[in-house]
C-alpha positions as CSV (number, residue, x, y, z in Angstrom):
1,X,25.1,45.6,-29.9
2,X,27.7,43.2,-27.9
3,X,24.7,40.9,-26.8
4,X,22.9,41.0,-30.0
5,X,26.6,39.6,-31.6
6,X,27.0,37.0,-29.0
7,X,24.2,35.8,-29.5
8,X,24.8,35.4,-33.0
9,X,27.6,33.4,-32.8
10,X,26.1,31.1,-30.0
11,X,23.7,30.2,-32.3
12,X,26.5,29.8,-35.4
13,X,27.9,27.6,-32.9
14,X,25.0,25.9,-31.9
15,X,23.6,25.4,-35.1
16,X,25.6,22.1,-36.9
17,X,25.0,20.4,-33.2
18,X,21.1,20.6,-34.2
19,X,21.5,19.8,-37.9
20,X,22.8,16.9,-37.6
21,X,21.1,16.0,-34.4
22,X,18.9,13.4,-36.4
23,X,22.0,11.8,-38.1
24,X,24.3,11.0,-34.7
25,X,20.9,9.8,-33.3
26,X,20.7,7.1,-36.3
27,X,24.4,6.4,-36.5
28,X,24.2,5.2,-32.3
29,X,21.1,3.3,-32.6
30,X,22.5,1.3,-35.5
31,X,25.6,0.8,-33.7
32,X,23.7,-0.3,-30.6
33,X,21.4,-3.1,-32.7
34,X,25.0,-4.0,-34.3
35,X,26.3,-4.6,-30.9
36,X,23.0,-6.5,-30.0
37,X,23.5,-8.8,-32.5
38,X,27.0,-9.1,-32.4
39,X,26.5,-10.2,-28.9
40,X,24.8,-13.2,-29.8
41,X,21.2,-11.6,-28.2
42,X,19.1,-12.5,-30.8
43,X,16.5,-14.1,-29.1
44,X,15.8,-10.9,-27.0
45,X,13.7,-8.2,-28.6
46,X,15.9,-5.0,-29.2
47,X,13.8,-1.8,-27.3
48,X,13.2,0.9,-30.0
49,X,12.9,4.7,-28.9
50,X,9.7,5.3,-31.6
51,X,5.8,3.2,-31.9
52,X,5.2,1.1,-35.3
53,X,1.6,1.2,-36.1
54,X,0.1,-1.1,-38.8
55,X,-1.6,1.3,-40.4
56,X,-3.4,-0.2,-43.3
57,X,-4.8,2.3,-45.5
């Protein structure tokens, strides 16, 4: 029963750090195109992590 409880609360502790994954992940990539253009880079495409499509349906 010890194990089964640790591993209860690992994953209590565990579990905001995934939630809001997605949202720290957004907050830095909008402070790194901030910086980017802050810099005076504008000329110099920014990299992004994800693939636009033009999908025209």
């Amino acid at each position: 029963m010890n194990a089964f409880m640790q591993e209860v609360v690992r994953a209590a502790k565990e579990s905001p750090k995934l939630f809001f994954a997605p949202l720290t992940g957004a907050i830095d990539a909008i402070r790194r195109e901030m910086n980017h253009l802050a810099a005076g880079d504008r000329h110099e495409p920014v990299r992004h992590s994800h693939t636009v499509t033009n999908d025209q349906r």
